[in-house]
N, C-alpha and C positions, 0 to 999 in steps of 0.2 A: 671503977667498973664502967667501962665505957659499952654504950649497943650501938653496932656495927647495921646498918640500914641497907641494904644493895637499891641498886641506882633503880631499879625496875620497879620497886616497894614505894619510893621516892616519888616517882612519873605522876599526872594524871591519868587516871583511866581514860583514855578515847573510847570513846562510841562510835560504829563506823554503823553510817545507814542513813534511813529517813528520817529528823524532827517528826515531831505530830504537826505542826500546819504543813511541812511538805507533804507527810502522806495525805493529809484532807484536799490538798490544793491540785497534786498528781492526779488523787485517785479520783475525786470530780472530775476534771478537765476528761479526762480519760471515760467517764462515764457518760457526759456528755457528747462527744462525740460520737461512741458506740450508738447512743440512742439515737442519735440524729440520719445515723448509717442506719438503723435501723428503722426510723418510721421512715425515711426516704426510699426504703427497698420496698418493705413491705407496709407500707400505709398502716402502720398503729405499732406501738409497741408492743414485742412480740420476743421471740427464742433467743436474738442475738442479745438484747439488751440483758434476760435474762439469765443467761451464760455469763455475759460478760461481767454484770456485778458477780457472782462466784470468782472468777478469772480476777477481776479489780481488786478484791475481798481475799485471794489469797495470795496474788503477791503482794500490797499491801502487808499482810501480817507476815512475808516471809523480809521484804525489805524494812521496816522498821526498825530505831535503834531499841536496844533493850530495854532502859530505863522509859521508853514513850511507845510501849505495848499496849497501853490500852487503846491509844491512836487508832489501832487495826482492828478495833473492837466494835467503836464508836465511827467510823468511817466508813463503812457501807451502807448504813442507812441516812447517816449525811450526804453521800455523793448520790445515793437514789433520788432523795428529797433537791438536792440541788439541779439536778440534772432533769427531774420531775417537771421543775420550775423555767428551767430553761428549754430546752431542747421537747421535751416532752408538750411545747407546747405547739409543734407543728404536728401532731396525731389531730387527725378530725375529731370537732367538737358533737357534742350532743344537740347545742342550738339552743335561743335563749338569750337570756343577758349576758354581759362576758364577768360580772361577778358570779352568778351561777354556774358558767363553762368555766370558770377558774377553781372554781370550787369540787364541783362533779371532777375536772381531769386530776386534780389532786387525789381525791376520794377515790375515785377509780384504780389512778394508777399504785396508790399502797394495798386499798382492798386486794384487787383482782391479781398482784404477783409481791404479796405479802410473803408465803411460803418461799418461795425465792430468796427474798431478802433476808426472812429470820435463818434460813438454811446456811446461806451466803457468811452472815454473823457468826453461826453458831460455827462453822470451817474457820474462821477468819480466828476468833475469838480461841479457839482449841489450836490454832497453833501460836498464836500469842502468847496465849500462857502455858505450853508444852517449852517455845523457847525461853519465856521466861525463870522458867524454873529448871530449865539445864544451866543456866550461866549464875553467877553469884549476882 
C-alpha cells in the first residue's frame, strides 16, 4: 500500500507579509515621523498623531504574516511609546529639570491620548485575530 502525497502537501507553507520586528520597526519609524509632522504643525501632539496610530495599528494588523499576528497587537503601543521617546520630545516642555520634563512628557503623553491608543489596539487586535482565525 503505497500514499500518493501531491507536490502542494509536500511544499513549505510560505507566509506572505510582515515578520513581527518588521511590523514593530515599519510601524515606529512611521509613527515617529507622523508625530514629528505633527508637533511641527501644530506645536504639541495633537489629531494627526492621533489618527495616525489608528492608521499605523491598522495596517499593521492588515499587513502581518499570519502566524506573527500578535505583532499587530503588541505594536501600537510600542510605536506610541517609541515615537513618545523620540519625536514627542520636540512638544514644549512643562519646565524644570530635564529628568522631570522626561518624566511628565511620558506621563502626559500616554495619560492624555490613552483612549486613542487602547481604541487603536482594540481595531488592530480584532482584525488580527478575525484574520487569524479565517486561515488555518
Amino acid at each position: 500500500m503505497t500514499s500518493e502525497v501531491s507536490a502542494a502537501e509536500q511544499a513549505p507553507k510560505v507566509h506572505k507579509g510582515w515578520t513581527y520586528p518588521g511590523v514593530i520597526i515599519i510601524s515606529s519609524i512611521a509613527m515617529i515621523l507622523l508625530m514629528a509632522i505633527d508637533v511641527k504643525t501644530s506645536g504639541d501632539i495633537g489629531l494627526i498623531s492621533n489618527i495616525g496610530i489608528s492608521i499605523i495599528g491598522m495596517i499593521a494588523a492588515l499587513k502581518v504574516r499570519t502566524p506573527d499576528y500578535l505583532a499587530a497587537i503588541w505594536v501600537v503601543p510600542i510605536a506610541w511609546i517609541i515615537a513618545l521617546l523620540t519625536s514627542g520630545q520636540l512638544a514644549p516642555k512643562l519646565g524644570g529639570s530635564v529628568a522631570r520634563e522626561q518624566i511628565l512628557s511620558l506621563a502626559y503623553g500616554l495619560a492624555m491620548h490613552a483612549g486613542w491608543v487602547l481604541g487603536a489596539t482594540a481595531i488592530a487586535a480584532g482584525i488580527a485575530i478575525f484574520r487569524r482565525g479565517r486561515q488555518p
